[in-house]
GUMARVEX-297521 format. One record per residue: residue in three letters; x, y, z negated of N, C-alpha, C in turn. Coordinates in steps of 0.05 Angstrom, whole numbers, plus 5000, padded with zeros to 4 digits. Atoms other than C-alpha are relative to their C-alpha. Example, Ala and Ser with C-alpha at 12.3 -4.5 7.8 and 13.67 -1.06 7.14 Angstrom:
REM GUMARVEX-297521
Ala501849765000524649104844501850245000Ser498449765001527349794857498550224986
//
This chain:
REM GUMARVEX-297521
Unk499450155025487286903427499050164976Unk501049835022483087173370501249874974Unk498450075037486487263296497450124975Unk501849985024481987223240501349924966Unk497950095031484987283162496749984985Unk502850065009479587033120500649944962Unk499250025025480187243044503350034994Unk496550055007488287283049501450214976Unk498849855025491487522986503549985004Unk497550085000498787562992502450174970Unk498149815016504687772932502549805007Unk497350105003512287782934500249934984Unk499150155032515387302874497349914990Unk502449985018508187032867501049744992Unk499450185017507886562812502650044981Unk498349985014513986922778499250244985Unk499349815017514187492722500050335020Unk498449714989517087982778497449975019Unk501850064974510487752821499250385017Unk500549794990508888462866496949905019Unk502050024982501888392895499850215028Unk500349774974500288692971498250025012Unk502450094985494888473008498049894974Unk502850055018487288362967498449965014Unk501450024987482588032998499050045022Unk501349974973482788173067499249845017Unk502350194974477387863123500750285017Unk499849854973478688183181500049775027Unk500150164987478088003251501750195031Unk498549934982482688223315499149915023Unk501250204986478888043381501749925014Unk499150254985481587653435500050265027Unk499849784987484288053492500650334996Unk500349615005483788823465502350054995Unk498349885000487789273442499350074962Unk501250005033487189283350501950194991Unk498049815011490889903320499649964967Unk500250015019492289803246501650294985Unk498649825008493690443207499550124974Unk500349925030493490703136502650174995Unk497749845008498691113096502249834996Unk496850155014506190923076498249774979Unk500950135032504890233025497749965005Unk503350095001497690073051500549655005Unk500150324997500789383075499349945019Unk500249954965500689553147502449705010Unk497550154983507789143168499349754982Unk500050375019506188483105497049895015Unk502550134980499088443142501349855033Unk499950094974502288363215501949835003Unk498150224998507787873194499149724991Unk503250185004501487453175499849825025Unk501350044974500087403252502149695013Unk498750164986506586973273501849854979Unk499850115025507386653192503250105003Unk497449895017513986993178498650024971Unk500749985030509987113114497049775000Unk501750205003504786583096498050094967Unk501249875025498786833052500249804976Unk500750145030498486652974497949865001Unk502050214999491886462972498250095037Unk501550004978486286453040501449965015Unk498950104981488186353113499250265022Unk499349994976489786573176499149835026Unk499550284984487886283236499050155036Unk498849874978490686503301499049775031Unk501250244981486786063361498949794987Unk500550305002486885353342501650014966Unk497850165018492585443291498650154975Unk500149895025491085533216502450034979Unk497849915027496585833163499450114979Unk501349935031495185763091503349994986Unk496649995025500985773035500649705006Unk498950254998501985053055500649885028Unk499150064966503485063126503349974994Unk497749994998510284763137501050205022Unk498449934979515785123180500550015026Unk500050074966516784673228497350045010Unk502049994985509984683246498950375015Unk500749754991510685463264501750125023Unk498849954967514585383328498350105016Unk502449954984508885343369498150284997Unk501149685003505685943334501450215009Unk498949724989510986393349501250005025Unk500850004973511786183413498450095022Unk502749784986504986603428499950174985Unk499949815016505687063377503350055001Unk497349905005511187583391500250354978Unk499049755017513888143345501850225012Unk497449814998516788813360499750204980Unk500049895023518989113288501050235007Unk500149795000518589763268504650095004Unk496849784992526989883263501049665021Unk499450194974529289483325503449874989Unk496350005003537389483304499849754977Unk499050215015534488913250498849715021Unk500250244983532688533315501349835014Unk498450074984538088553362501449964987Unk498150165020544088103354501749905021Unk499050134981547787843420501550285004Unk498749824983553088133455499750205014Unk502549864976548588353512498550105004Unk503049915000542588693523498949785017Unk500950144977541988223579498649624974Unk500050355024543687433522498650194981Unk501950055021539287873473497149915018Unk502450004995533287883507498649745018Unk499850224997534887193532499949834988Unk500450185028534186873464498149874999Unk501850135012527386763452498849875024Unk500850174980525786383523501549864998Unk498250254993531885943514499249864967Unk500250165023530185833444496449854996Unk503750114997522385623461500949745029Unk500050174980525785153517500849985028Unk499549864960526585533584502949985005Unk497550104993533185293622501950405003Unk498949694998538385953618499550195038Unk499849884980537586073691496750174998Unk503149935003528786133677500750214974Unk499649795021531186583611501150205014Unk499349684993534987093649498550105022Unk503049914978528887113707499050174982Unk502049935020524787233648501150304981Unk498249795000529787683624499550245006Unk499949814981531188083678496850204998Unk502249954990522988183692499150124974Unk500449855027521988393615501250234995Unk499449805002527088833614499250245018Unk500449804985525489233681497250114994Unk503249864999517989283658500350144974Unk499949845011520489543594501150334998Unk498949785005524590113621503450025002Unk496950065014531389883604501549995030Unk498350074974536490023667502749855001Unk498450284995540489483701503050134987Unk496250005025547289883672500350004981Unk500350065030544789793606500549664998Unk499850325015543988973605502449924999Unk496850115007552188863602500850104972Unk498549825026552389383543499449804974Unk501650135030551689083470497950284989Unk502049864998545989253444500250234976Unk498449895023549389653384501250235016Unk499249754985551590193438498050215001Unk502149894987545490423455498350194978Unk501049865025541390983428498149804984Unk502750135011534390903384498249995007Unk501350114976530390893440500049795015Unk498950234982534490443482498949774990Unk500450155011533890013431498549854994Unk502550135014527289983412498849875033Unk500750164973526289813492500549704996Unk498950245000530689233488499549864974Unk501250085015527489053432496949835004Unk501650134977520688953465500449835017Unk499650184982523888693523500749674989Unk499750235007525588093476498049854992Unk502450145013518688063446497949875034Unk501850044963515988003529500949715005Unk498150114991521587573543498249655008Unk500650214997518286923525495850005008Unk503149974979510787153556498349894977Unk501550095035507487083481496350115009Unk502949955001499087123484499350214980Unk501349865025498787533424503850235006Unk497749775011504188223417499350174985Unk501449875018504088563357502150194996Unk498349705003508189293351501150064982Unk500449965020510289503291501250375008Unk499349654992510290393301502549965023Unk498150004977513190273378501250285007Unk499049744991513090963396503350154987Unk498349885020517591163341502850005015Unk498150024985524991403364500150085037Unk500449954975521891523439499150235003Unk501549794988521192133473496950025008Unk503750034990514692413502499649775015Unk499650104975516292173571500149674991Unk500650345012517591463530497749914989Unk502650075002511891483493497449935011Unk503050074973506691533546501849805020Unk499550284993510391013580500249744983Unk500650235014509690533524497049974996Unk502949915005502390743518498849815029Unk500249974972502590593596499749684998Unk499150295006506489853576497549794982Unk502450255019500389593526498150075010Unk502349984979495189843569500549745025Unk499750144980498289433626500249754988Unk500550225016498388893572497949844998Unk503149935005491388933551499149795037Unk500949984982490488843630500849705013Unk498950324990494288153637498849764985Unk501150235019489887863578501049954975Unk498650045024493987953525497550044973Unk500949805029492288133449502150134986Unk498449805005494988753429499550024968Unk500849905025496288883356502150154996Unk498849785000499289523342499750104978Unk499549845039501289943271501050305018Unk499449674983501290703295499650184971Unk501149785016500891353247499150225023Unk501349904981499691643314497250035008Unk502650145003492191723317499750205026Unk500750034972492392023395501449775018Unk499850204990495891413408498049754994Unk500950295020491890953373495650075023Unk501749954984486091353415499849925027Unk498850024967489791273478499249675006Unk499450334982489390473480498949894983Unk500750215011486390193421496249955010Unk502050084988479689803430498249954965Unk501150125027478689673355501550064970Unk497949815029481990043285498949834980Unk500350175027482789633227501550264980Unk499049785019483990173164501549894975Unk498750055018489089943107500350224976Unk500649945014488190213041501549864973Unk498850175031492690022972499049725007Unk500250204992492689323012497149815005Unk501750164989485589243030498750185033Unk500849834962481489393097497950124984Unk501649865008477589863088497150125016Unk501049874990474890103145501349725035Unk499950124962474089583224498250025020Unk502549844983470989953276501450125030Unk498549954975472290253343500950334992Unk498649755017476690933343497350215007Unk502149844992469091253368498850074973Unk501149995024465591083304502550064974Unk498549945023471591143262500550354994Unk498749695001474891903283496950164995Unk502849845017467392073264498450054977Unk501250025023466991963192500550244997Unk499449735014466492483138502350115011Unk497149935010472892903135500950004972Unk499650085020472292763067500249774996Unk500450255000473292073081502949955004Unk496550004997480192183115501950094981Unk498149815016483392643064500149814973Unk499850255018481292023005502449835014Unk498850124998484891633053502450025012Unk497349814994490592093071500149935028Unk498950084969490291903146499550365013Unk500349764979490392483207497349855013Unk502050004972485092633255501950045028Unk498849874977486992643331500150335001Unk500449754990489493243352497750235000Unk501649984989483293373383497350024972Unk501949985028478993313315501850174984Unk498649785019484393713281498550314999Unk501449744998482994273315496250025001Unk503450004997474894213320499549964964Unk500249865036475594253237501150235002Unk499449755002479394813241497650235010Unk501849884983473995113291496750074978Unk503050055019467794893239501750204968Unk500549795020471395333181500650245010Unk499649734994472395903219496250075014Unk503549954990463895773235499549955024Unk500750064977464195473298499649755006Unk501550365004460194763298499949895022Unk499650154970461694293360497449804986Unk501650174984455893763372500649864983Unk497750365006460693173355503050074993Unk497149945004467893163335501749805024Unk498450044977472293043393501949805002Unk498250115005476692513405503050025018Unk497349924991481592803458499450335008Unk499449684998484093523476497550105028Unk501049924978480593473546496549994989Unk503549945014473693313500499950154992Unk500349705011474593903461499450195020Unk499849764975475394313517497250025010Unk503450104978468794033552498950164982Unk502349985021464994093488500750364995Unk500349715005467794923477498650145028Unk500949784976465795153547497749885002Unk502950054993459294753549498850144969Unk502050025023456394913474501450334984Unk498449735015461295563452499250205021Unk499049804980463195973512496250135016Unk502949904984455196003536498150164982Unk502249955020452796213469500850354999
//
């Protein structure tokens, strides 16, 4: 399902006095299938861009248009069932998601509320939660027990729940251990692999290495920069530090390496390429 915003301008209070502009003219395009990491600093307009995807927010002026469906400032409501029906959300603080008793009736919501009879919602359920992680003595607990991890599982597991074409992240990792992290890394890879479209908001940029297929760059609410993370983690370094982002790991240190006078080839995009690239082009010299 490819998302394409075409010109979308968006402000809070627009048309009032208190109007706040956020988004400027962004065209962008998200392919169909992949894996799209969006990332910029605090305030670039990372989270008002990806609530775009499933019209919780509906641009001021230009459009949206997510498969078949188009969303301009004049799309009714009702007509955004169906959209978010394939477009699922899992927001950056999870605790403003959950809301049921259960871990089990939360994550049972959004299949009974798209149609699915309660017995097909707690299948669906069940099969969301176990692929997110979440163990069976957790689904009786409310979900207000649980740590900020737990949470952000059963949080996902709600956005799975109803088997959406499009899932969009908002900083998943966040709150998760290592051991969690690379299993969520693990979870949108295995996504990726069922056909999905992945859209993801990381400040992580060895996660964003790990799985993305395509980096859209946010900037004082425009794009700046849509490219793969090959051609991107290879601009200037004076390019990043304008735009306050990190390099992977893996490029961190290979700057460090070039002011102490030691020049790699290429700038690296994981720890195990660094490595290659010192014992083949360092260690022989």
């Amino acid at each position: 399902m490819a998302i394409r915003f075409e010109k979308v301008n968006f402000s809070y209070g627009a048309g009032t006095t208190l109007a706040q502009s956020i988004l400027h003219d962004v065209t962008l395009e998200m392919p169909t299938g992949q894996v799209t990491a969006i990332v910029g600093q605090t305030g670039s307009g990372k989270s008002t861009l990806i609530q775009h995807i499933n019209g919780l927010l509906k641009p001021t002026s230009g459009r949206v248009t997510i498969d078949n469906f188009e969303l301009t400032h004049h799309t009714k409501e009702k007509e955004l069932v169906k959209l978010r029906k394939s477009v699922g959300i899992a927001f950056q603080f999870p605790e403003n998601q959950l809301f049921a008793n259960t871990v089990l009736e939360d994550v049972m919501y959004a299949p009974v509320n798209f149609g699915a009879t309660k017995s097909e919602a707690k299948l669906a359920a069940e099969h969301a939660l176990t692929r997110t992680g979440v163990v069976r003595e957790l689904w009786g607990k409310s979900p207000f027990e649980l740590s900020g991890g737990q949470m952000r599982r059963v949080a996902m597991a709600g956005t799975l729940s109803s088997d959406p074409s499009v899932v969009v992240m908002d900083e998943p990792a966040a709150g998760l251990d290592p051991k969690g992290q690379g299993e969520l890394l693990q979870l949108v890879l295995e996504l990726k692999k069922l056909g999905k479209t992945i859209v993801i908001i990381s400040h992580q940029m060895d996660h964003v290495i790990a799985v993305a297929d395509h980096v859209v760059v946010m900037h004082e609410g425009r794009v700046v920069a849509q490219e793969s993370p090959q051609i991107l983690f290879n601009r200037d370094i004076t390019w990043f530090k304008t735009m306050k982002l990190d390099l992977p790991k893996a490029g961190q240190l290979a700057e460090k390496l070039r002011d102490e006078g030691i020049t790699l080839s290429r700038r690296p995009l994981t720890l195990n390429e660094l490595a290659d690239l010192i014992n083949t082009e360092v260690s022989h010299e």
